[in-house]
DRENDO-1510 file (C-alpha; in Angstrom, 1 decimal, always signed):
<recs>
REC; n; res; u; v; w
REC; 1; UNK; -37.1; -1.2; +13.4 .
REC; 2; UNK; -39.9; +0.8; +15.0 .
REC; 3; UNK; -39.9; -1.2; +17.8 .
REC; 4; UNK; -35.9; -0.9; +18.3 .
REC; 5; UNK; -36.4; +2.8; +18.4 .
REC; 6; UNK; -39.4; +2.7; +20.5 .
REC; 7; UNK; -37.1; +1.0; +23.1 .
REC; 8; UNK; -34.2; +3.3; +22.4 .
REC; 9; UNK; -36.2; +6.2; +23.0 .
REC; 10; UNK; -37.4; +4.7; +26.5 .
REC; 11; UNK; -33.8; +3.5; +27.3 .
REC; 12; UNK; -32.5; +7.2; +26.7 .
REC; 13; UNK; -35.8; +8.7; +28.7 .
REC; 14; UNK; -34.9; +6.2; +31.8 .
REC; 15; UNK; -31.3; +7.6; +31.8 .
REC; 16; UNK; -32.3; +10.9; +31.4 .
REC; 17; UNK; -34.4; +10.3; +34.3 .
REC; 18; UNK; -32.2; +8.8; +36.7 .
REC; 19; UNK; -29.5; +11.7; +35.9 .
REC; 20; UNK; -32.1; +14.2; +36.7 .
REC; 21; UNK; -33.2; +12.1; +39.9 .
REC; 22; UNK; -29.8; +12.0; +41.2 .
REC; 23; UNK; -29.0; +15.7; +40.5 .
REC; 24; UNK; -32.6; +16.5; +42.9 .
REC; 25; UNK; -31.0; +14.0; +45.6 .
REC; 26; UNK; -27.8; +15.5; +45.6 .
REC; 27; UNK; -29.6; +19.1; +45.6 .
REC; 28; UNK; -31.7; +18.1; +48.4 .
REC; 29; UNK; -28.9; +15.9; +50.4 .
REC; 30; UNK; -30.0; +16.7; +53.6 .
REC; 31; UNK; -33.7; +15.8; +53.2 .
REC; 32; UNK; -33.0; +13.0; +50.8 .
REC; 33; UNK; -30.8; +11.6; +54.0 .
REC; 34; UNK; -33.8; +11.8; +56.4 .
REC; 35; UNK; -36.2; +10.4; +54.0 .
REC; 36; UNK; -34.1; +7.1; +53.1 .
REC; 37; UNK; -33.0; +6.8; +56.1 .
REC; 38; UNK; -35.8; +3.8; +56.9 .
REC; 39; UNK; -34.5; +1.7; +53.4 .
REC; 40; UNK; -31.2; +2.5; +54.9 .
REC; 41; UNK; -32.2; +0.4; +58.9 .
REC; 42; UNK; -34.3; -1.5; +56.8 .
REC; 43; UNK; -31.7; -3.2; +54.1 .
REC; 44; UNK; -29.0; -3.3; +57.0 .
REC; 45; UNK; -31.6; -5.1; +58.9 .
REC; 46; UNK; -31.8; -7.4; +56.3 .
REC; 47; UNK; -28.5; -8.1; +55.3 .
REC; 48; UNK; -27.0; -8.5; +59.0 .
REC; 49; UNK; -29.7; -10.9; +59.7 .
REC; 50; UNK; -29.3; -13.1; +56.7 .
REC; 51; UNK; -25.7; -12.9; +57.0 .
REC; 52; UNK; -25.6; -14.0; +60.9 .
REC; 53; UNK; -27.8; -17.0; +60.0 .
REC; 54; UNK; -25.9; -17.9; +56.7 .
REC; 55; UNK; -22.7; -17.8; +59.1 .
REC; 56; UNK; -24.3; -19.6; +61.6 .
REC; 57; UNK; -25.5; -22.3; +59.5 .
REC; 58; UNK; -21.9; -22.9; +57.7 .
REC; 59; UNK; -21.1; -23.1; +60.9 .
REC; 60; UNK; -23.7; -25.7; +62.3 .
REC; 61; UNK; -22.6; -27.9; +58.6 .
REC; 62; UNK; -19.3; -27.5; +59.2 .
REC; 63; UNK; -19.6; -29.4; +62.8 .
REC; 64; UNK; -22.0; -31.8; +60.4 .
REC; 65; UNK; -19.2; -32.4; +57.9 .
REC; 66; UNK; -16.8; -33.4; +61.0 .
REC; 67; UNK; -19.3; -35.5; +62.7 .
REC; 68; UNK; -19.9; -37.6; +59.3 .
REC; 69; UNK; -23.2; -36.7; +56.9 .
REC; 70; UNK; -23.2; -40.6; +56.2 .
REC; 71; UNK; -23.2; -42.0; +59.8 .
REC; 72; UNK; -26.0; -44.0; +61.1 .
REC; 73; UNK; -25.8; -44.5; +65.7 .
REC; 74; UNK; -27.5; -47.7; +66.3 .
REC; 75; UNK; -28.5; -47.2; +70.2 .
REC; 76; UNK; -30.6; -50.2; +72.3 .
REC; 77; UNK; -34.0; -48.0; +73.1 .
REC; 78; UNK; -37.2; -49.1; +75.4 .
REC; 79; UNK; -40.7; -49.3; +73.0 .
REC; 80; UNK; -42.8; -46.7; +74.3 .
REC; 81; UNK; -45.9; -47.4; +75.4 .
REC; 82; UNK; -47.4; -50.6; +76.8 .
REC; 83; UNK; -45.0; -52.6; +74.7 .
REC; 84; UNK; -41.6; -51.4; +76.9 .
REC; 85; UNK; -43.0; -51.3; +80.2 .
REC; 86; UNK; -42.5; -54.8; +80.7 .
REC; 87; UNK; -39.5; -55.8; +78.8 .
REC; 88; UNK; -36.2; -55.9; +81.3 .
REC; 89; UNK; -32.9; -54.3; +80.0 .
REC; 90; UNK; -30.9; -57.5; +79.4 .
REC; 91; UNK; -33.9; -58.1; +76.8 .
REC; 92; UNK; -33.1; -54.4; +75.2 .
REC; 93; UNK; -29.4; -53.9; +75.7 .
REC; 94; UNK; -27.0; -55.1; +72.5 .
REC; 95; UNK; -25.2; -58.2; +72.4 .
REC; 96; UNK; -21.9; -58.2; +70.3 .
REC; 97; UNK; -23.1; -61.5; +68.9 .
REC; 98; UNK; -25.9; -59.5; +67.5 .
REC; 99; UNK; -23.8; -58.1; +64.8 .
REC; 100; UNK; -21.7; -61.4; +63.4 .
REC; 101; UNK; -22.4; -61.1; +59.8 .
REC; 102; UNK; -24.2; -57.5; +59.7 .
REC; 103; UNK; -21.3; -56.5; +56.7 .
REC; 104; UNK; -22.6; -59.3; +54.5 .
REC; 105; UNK; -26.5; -58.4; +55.0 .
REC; 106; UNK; -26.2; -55.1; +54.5 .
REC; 107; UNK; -24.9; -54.1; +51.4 .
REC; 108; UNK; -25.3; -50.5; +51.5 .
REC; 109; UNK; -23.0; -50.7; +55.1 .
REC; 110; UNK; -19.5; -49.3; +54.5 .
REC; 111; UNK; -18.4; -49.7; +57.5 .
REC; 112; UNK; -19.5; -50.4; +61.4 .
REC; 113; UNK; -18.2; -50.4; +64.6 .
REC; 114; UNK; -19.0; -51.8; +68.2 .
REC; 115; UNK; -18.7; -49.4; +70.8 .
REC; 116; UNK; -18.8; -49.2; +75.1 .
REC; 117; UNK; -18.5; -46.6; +77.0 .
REC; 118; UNK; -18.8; -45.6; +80.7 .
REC; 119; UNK; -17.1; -43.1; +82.8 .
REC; 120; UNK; -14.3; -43.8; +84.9 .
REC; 121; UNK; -11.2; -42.2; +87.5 .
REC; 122; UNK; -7.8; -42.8; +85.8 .
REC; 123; UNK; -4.6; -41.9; +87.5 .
REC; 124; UNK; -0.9; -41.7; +87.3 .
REC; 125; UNK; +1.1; -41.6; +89.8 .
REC; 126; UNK; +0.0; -38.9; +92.0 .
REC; 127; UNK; -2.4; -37.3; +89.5 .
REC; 128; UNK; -6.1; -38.0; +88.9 .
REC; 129; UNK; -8.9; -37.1; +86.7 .
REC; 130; UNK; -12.6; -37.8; +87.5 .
REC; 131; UNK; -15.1; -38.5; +85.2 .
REC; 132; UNK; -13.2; -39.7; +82.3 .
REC; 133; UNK; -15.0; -40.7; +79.1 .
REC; 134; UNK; -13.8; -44.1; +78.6 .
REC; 135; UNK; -14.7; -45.7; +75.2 .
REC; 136; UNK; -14.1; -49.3; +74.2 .
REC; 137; UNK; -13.7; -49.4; +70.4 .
REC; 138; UNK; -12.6; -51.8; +67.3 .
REC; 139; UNK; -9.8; -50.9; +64.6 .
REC; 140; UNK; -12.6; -49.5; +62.3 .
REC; 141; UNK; -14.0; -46.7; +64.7 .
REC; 142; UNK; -10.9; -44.2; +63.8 .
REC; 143; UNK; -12.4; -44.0; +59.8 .
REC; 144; UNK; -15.7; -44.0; +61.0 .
REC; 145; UNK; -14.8; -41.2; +64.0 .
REC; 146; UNK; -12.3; -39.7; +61.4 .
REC; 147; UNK; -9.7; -40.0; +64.7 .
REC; 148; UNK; -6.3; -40.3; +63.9 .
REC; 149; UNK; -3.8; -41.4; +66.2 .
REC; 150; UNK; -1.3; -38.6; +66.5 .
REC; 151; UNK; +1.4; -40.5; +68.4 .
REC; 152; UNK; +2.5; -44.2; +68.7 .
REC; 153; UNK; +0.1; -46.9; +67.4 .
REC; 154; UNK; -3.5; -48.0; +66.7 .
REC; 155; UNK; -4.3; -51.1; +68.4 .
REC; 156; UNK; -3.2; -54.1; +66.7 .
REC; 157; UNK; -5.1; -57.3; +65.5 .
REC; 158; UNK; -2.8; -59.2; +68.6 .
REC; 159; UNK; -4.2; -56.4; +71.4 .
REC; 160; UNK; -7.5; -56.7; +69.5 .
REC; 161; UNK; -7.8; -60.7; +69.6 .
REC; 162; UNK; -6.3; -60.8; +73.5 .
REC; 163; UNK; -8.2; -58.2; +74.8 .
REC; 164; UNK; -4.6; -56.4; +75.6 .
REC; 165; UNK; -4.9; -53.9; +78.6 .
REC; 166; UNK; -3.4; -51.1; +76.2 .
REC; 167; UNK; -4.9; -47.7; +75.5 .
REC; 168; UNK; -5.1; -44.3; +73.6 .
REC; 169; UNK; -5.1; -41.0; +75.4 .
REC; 170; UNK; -6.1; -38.0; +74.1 .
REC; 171; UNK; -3.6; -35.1; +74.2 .
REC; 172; UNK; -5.8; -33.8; +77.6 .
REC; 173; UNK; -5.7; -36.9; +79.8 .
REC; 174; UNK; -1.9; -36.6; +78.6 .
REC; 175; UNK; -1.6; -33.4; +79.6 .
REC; 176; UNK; -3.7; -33.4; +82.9 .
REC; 177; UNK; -2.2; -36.7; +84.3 .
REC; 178; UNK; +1.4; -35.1; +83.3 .
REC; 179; UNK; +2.7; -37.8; +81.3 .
REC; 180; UNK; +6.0; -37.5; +78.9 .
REC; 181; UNK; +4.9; -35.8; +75.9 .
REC; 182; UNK; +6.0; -38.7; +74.4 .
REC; 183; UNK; +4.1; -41.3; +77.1 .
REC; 184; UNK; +4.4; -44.1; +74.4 .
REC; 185; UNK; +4.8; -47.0; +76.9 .
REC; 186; UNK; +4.0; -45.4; +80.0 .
REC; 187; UNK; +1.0; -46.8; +82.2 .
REC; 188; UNK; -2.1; -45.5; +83.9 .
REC; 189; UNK; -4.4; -47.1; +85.9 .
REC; 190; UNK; -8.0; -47.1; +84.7 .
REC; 191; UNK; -11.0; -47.9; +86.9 .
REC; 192; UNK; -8.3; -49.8; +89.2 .
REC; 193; UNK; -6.6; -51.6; +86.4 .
REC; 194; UNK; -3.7; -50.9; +84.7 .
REC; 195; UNK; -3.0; -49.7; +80.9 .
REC; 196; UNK; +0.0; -49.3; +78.6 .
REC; 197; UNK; -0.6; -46.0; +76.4 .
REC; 198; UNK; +0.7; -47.1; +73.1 .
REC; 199; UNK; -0.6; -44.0; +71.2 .
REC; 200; UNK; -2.1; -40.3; +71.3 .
REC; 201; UNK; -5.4; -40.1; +69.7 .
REC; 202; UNK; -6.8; -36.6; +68.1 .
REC; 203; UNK; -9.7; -34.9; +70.3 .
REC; 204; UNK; -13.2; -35.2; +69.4 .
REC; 205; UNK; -14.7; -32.3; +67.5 .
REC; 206; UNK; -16.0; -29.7; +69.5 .
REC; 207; UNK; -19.6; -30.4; +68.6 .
REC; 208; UNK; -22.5; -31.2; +70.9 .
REC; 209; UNK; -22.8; -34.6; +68.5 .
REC; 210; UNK; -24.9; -37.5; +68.9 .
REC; 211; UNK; -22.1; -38.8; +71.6 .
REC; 212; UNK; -23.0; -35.9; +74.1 .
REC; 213; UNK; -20.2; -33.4; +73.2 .
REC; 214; UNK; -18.5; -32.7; +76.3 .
REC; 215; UNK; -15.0; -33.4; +77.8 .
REC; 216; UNK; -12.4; -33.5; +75.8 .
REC; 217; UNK; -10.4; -35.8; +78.3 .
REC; 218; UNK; -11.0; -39.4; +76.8 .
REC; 219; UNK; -9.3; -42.9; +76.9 .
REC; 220; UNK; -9.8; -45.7; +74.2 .
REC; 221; UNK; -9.3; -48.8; +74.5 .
REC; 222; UNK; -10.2; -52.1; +72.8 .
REC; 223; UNK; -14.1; -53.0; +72.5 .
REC; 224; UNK; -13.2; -56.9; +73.3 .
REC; 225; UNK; -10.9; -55.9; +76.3 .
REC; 226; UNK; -13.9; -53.4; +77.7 .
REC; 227; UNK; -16.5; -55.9; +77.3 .
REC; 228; UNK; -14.3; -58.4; +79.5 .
REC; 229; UNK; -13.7; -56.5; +81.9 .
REC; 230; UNK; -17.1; -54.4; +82.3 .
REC; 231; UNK; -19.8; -56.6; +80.5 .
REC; 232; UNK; -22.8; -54.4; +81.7 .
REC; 233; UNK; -21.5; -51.1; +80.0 .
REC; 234; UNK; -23.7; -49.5; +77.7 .
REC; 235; UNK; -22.7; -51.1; +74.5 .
REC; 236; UNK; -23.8; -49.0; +71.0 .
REC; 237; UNK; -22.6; -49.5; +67.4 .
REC; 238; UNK; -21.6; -46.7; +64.3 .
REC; 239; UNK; -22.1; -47.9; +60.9 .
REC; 240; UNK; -21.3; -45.7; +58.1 .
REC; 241; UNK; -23.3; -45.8; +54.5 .
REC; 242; UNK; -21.6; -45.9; +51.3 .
REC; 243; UNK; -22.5; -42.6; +50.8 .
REC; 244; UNK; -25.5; -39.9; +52.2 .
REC; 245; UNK; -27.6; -41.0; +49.1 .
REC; 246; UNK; -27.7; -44.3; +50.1 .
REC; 247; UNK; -28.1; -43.8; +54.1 .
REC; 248; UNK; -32.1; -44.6; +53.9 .
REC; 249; UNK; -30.9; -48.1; +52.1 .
REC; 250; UNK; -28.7; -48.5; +54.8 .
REC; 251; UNK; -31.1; -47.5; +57.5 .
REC; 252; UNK; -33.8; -49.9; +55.9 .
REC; 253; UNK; -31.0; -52.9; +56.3 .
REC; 254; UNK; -30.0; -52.1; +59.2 .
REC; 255; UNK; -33.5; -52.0; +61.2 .
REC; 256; UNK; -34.2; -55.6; +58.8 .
REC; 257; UNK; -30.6; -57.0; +60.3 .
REC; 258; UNK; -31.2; -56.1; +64.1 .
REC; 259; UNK; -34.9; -57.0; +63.6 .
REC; 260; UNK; -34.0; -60.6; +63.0 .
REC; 261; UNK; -30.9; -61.1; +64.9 .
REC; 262; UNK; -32.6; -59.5; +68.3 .
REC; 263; UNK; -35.7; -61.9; +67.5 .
REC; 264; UNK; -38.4; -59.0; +67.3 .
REC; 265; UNK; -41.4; -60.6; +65.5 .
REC; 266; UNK; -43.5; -58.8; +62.9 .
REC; 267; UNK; -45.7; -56.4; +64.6 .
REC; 268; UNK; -43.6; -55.5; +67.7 .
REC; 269; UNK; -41.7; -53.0; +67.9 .
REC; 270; UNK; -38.2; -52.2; +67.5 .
REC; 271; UNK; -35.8; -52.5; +70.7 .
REC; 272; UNK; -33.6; -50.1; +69.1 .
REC; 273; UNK; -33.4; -46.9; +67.2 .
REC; 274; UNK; -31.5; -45.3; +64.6 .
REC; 275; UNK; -30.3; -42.3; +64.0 .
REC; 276; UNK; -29.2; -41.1; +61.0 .
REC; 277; UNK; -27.1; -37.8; +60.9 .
REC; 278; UNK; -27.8; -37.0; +57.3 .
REC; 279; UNK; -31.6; -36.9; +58.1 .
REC; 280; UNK; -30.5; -34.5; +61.0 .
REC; 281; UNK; -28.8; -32.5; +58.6 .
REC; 282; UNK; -32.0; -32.0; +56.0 .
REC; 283; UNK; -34.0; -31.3; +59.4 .
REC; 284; UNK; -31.6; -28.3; +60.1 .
REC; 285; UNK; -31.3; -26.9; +56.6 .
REC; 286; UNK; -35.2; -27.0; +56.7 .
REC; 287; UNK; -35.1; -25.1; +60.1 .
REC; 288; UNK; -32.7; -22.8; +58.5 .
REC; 289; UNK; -34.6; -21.6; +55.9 .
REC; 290; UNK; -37.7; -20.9; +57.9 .
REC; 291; UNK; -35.5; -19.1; +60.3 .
REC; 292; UNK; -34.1; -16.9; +57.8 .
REC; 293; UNK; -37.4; -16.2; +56.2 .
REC; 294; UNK; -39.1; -15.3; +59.3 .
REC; 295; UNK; -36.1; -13.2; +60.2 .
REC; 296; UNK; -35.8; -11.2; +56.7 .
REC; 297; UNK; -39.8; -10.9; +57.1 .
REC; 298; UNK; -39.8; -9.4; +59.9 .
REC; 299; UNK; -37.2; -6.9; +59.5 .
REC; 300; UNK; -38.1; -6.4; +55.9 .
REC; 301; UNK; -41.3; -4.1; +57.8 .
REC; 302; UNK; -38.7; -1.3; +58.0 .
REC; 303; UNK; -38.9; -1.2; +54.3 .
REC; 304; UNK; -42.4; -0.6; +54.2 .
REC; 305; UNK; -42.3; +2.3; +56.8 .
REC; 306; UNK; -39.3; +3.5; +55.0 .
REC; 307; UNK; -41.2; +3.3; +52.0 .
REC; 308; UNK; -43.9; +5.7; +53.5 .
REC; 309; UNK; -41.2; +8.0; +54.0 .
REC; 310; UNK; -40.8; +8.2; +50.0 .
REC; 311; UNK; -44.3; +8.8; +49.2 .
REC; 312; UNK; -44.3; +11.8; +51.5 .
REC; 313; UNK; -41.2; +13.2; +50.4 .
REC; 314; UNK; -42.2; +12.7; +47.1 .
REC; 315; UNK; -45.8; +14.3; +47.3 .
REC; 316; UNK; -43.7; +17.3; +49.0 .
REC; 317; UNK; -41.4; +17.5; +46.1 .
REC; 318; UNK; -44.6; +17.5; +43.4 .
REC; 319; UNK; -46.1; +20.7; +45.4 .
REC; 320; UNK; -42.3; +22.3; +45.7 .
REC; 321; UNK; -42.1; +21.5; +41.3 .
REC; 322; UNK; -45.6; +22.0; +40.3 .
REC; 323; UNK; -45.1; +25.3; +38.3 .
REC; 324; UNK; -42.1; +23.0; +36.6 .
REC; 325; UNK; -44.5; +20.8; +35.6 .
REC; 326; UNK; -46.6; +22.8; +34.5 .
REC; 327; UNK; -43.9; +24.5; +32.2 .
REC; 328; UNK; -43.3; +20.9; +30.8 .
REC; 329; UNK; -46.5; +20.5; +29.9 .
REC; 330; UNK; -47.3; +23.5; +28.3 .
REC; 331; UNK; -44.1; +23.0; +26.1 .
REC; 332; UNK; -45.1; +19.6; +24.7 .
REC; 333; UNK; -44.6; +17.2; +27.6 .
REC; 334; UNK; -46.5; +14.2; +28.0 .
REC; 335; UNK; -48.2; +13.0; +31.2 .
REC; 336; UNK; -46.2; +9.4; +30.7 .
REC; 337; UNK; -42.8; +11.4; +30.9 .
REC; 338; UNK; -43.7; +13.3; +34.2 .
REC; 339; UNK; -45.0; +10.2; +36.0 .
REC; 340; UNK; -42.1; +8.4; +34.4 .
REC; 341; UNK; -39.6; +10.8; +35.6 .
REC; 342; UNK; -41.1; +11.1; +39.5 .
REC; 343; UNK; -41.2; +6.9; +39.4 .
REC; 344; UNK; -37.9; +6.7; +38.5 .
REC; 345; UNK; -36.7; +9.7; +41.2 .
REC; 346; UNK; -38.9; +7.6; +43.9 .
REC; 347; UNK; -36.9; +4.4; +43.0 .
REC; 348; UNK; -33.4; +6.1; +42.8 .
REC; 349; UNK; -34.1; +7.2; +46.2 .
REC; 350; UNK; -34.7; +3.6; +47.6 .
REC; 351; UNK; -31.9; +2.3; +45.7 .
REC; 352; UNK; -29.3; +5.1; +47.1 .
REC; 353; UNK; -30.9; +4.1; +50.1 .
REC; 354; UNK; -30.8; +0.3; +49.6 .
REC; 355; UNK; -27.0; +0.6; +48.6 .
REC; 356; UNK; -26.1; +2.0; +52.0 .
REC; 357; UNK; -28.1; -0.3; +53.7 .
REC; 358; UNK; -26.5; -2.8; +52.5 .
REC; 359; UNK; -22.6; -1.1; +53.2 .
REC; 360; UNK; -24.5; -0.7; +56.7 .
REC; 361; UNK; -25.3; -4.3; +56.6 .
REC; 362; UNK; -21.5; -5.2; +56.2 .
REC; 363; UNK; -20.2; -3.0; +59.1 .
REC; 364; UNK; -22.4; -4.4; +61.3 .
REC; 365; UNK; -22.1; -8.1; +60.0 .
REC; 366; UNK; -17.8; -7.4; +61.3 .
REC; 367; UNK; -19.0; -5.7; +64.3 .
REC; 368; UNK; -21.7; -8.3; +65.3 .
REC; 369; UNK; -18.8; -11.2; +64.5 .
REC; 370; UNK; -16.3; -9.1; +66.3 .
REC; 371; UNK; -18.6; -8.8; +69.4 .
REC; 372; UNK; -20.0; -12.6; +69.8 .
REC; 373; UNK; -16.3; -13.6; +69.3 .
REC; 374; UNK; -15.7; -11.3; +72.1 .
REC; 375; UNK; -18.2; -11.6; +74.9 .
REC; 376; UNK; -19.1; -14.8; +73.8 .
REC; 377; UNK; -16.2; -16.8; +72.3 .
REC; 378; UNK; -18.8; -17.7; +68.8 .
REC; 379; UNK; -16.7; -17.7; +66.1 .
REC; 380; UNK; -19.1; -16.8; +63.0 .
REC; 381; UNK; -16.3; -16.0; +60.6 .
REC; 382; UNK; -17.8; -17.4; +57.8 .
REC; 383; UNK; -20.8; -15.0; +58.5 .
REC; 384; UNK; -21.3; -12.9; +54.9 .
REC; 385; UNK; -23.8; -11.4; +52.6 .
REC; 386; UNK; -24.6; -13.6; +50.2 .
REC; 387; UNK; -25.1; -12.3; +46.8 .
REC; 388; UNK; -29.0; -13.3; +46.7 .
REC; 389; UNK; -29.7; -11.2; +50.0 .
REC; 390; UNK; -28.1; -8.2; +48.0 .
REC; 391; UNK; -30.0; -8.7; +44.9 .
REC; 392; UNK; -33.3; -9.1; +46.8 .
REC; 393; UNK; -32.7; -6.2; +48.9 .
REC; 394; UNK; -31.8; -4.0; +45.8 .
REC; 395; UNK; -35.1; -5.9; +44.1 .
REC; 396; UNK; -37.1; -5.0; +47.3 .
REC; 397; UNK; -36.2; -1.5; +47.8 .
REC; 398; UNK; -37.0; -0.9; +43.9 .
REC; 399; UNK; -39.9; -2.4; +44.6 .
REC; 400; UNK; -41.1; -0.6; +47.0 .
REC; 401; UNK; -39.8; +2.8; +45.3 .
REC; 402; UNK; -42.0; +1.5; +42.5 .
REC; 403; UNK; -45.0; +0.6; +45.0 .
REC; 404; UNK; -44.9; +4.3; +47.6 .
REC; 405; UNK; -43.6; +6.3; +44.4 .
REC; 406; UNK; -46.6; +5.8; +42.2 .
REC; 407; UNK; -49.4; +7.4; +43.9 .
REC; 408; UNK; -47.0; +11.0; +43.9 .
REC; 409; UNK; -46.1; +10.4; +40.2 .
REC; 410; UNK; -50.1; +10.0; +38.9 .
REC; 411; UNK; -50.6; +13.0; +41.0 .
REC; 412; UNK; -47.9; +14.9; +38.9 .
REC; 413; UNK; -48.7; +13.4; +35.7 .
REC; 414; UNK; -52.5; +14.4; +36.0 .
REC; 415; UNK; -51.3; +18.0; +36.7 .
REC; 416; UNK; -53.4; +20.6; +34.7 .
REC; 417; UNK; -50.9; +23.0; +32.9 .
REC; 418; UNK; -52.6; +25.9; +33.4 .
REC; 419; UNK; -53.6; +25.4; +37.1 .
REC; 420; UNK; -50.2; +24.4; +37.3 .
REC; 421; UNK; -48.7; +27.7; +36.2 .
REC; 422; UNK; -50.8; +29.2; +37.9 .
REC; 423; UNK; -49.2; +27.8; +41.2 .
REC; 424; UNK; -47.7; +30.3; +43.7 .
</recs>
């Protein structure tokens, strides 16, 4: 029980406290303004920064999310170092016959697709693009791509097994080359051969991805009908993992697979890398955090001049109050209620300040959003204060009320009464 009203008695002296605090800031609003004026930069500082970078960030994951967290590109690479300089690129380059039978050795491989791709002219009737991303896919690569075909058809196992000269466009080549809306069954020619468009495929999303970003003005067609008719084309392959906890397993099969089937003895190394986006992913989280912990650091410097700004204000107030002090004292106060009662002023000050920094943070989080969508077409919509920025920026200011407020509270606590009255 004596504890229990040992705390009581604190709780009501800490209340006491702040009401008295807040009554001297609102007395004093003018100078209280000025002096929290640096925990006000500093927490808005603190807040807009963390809440660009957290908006930035859902942003980057979003792109992630689109691309595929459990993709893994599988891309023909030169060695570095002595051991590429004198291998030719028909030793390097993939071979579909590379891949028979990959499903069956690799376990932890949902799926996988054979893709080549080169640029190419394609025209219709008088219209033309240049530079048209042409990509020569299976049935799988809409999953893996997670590309659906808007209008018409996928290719069928019969265009698949033929090599049919039928293609996708995307709703831009459509557009451009001024086909139907609905250009099911019209033709385009293609690098000097001609293509039936039996479908509209969705656009890529806009995401400099581990396919070069870029144009949006694509054509599909089928891998086996690309490799016919352009064998040299860069060939690659997408597999996908079973899911991102498994995409090291996969990775690990993967590198076994192509090892053997591509004939690289132990010791050499690989013809080929991997890249795996999920590792990507942990890279740029890790990134992320740095980023935002450099950032808050070195705004958070603010505080600390802000915080100098207290202790002065604060010493000021002790020499304004000292015959009050004094008066407490000689009626029965104790020295751990005066530097109780200037501690808590000191941190009531950084947290009135700390609480419009942090309104301060969120005008200028919409005004920095509004701006960058403006000048620079960046959408950061999802940019916001999260709840832990507030709570350390209300921790930190306390802190540092706490920190610059104690030196001015001793001082007023070690008062001597009678000197104290004494003070003109």
């Amino acid at each position: 029980m004596s504890l229990l009203r040992w705390l009581g008695a604190w709780v009501r002296l800490a209340l006491q406290s702040a009401v008295l605090a807040l009554g001297q800031i609102w007395a004093n609003r003018g100078r209280s303004l000025l002096t929290t004026i640096g925990i006000v930069i500093g927490v808005a500082a603190v807040t807009t920064v963390v809440a660009a970078l957290t908006g930035l960030q859902a942003k980057v994951l979003e792109k992630f999310a689109a691309l595929g967290t459990n993709k893994i590109y599988m891309i023909p690479a030169r060695p570095e170092g002595k051991a590429g300089r004198g291998l030719r690129w028909y030793q390097i380059e993939f071979r579909p016959e590379q891949f028979e039978g990959l499903r069956e050795h690799c376990p932890s491989v949902a799926q996988f697709t054979l893709v080549a791709t080169s640029g190419a002219e394609v025209r219709a009737g008088d219209k033309s693009i240049e530079g048209v991303q042409v990509w020569g896919v299976q049935p799988t690569w809409h999953a893996i791509e997670n590309r659906a075909v808007e209008l018409g058809r996928p290719f069928s196992p019969l265009d698949v097994r033929q090599g049919g000269r039928v293609c996708l466009v995307t709703p831009e080549v459509r557009d451009k080359l001024r086909l139907d809306r609905d250009c099911i069954g019209q033709w385009i020619v293609l690098a000097g051969q001609s293509f039936r468009v039996v479908g509209v495929v969705e656009s890529r999303v806009e995401s400099a991805g581990f396919e070069g970003g870029g144009s949006k003005s694509e054509v599909v067609i089928p891998f086996e009908t690309a490799h016919s008719l352009w064998p040299f084309r860069f060939i690659f392959a997408i597999a996908t993992s079973r899911s991102p906890e498994v995409s090291d397993e996969a990775r690990a099969e993967l590198t076994f697979f192509l090892r053997q089937r591509r004939g690289v003895k132990p010791g050499e190394p690989d013809t080929f890398r991997l890249e795996v986006v999920e590792q990507y992913l942990r890279q740029f989280k890790e990134v992320a955090l740095v980023i935002t912990l450099i950032a808050g650091g070195i705004v958070s410097i603010s505080l600390l001049v802000g915080g100098v700004g207290i202790m002065n204000i604060m010493l000021v107030s002790v020499s304004e109050r000292t015959r009050e002090i004094g008066l407490r004292k000689a009626v029965g106060a104790r020295p751990a209620a005066i530097l109780w009662q200037f501690l808590v002023e000191a941190v009531m000050l950084c947290l009135v300040g700390g609480l419009a920094g942090v309104i301060g943070g969120e005008l200028l989080t919409k005004l920095l959003t509004a701006m960058l969508a403006f000048f620079t077409n960046m959408k950061l919509e999802q940019a916001y204060i999260p709840g832990w920025a507030i709570v350390l920026s209300f921790g930190f200011a306390a802190a540092v009320g706490v920190f610059f407020g104690m030196f001015p509270a001793i001082k007023a606590a070690r008062l001597d009464p009678i000197e104290a009255l004494r003070h003109e």
